[in-house]
C-alpha positions in Angstrom: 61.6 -23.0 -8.7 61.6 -26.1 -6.8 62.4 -26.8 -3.2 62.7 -30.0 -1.3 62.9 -30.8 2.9 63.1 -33.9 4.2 62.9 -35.0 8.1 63.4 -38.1 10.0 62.7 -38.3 14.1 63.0 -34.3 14.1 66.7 -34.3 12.4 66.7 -32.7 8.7 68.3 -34.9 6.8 68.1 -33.0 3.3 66.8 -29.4 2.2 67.3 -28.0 -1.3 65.9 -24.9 -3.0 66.5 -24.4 -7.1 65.2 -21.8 -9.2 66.2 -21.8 -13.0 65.2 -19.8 -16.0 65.7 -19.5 -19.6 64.7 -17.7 -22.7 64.9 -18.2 -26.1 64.9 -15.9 -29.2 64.1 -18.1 -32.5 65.9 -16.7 -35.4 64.9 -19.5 -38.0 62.5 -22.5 -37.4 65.4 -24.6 -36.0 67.7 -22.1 -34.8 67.8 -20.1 -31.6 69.5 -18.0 -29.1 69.1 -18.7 -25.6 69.9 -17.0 -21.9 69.8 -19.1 -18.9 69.9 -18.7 -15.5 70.1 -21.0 -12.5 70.2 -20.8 -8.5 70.6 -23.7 -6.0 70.5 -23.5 -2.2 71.4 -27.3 -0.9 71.8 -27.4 3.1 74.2 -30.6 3.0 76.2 -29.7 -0.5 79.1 -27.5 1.4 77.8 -24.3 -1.1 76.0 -21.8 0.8 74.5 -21.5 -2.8 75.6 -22.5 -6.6 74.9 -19.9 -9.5 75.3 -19.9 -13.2 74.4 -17.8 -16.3 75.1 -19.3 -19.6 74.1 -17.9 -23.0 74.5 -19.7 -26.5 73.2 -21.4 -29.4 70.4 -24.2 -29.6 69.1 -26.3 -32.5 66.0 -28.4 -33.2 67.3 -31.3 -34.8 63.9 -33.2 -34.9 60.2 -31.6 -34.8 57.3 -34.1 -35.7 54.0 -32.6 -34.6 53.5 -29.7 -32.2 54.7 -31.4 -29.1 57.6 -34.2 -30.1 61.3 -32.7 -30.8 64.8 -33.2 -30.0 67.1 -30.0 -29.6 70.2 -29.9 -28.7 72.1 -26.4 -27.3 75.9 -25.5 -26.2 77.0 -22.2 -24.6 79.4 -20.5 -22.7 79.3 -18.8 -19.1 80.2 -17.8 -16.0 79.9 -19.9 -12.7 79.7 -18.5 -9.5 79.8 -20.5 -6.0 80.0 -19.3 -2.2 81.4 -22.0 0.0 80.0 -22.8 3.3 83.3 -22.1 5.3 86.3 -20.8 4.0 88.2 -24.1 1.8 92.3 -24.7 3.6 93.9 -22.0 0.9 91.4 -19.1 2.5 88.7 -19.2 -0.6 85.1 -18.6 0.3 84.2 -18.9 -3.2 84.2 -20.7 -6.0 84.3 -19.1 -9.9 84.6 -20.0 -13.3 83.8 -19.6 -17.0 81.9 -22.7 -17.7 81.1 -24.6 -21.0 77.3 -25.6 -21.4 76.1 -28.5 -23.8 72.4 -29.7 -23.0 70.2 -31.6 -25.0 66.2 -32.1 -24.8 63.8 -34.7 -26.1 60.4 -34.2 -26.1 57.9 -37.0 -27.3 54.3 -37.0 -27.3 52.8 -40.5 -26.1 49.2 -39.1 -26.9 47.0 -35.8 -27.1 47.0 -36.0 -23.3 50.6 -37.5 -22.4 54.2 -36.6 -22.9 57.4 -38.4 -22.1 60.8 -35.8 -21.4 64.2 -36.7 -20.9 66.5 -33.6 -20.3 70.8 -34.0 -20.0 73.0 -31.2 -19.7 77.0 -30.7 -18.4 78.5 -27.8 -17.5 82.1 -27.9 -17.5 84.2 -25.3 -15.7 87.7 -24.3 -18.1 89.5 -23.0 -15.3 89.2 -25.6 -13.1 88.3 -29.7 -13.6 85.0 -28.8 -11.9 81.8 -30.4 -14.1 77.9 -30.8 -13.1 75.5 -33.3 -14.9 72.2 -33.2 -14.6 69.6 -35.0 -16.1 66.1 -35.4 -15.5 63.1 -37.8 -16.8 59.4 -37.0 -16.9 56.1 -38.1 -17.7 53.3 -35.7 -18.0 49.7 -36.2 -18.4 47.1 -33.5 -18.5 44.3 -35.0 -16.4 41.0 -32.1 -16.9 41.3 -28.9 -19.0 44.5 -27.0 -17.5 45.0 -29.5 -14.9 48.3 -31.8 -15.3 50.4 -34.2 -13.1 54.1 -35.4 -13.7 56.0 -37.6 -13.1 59.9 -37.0 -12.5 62.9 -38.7 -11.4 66.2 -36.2 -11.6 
């Protein structure tokens, strides 16, 4: 779960809160199943909140090592949105079974670093309605347990 406020001169200019989730069941080495969930609360995006659950198929198209790989992952799902205020035909929600493609790369720079790049769409069939996402990270375990990381999303 992440959350994110921002303020300027006492004014709120940006507040966000996310939570997302996902498990895997691996049926082969390369193979699994997955269930995902996600949650997003943004103050300025119109949504009183965004929803979706997806569930599908993933494959690990490149292992070397424990840490480096490159999966890749496509689902379908079910997207659920409440609006803010009511939209000009009366709707004060938003619904839709949703596509899912997502792909992942880890790569480890050293025993104590690890670059990330993470890109995934979901694409709503009843409607044109799509989210991207994609997020880049640097991690770096500083003592024992301890790590930071660096992300830009």
């Amino acid at each position: 779960m992440s959350a994110r406020h921002t303020e300027a001169e006492d004014e709120t200019t940006a507040e966000q809160y996310k939570a997302e989730g996902e498990t895997n069941y691996k049926f082969d080495e390369r193979q699994y199943w997955f269930l995902r969930g996600s949650w997003e609360d943004d103050r300025f995006s119109g949504y009183a909140f965004e929803s979706s659950i997806t569930a599908g198929y993933g494959n690990r198209l490149w292992e070397s090592g424990e840490r480096s790989f490159w999966s890749v992952s496509t689902g379908m799902g079910y997207r659920y949105n409440r609006l803010d205020e009511p939209d000009d035909e009366g709707n004060e929600k938003e619904d839709s079974v949703i596509a899912r493609f997502a792909t992942q790369l880890d790569y480890a720079l050293s025993d104590r670093a690890l670059f990330r790049q993470k890109l995934s769409t979901e694409v709503g069939l009843e409607e044109n309605n799509t989210i991207s996402e994609s997020e880049t990270a640097l991690q770096a375990n500083v003592v024992g347990n301890l790590s930071m990381k660096l992300r830009s999303g």
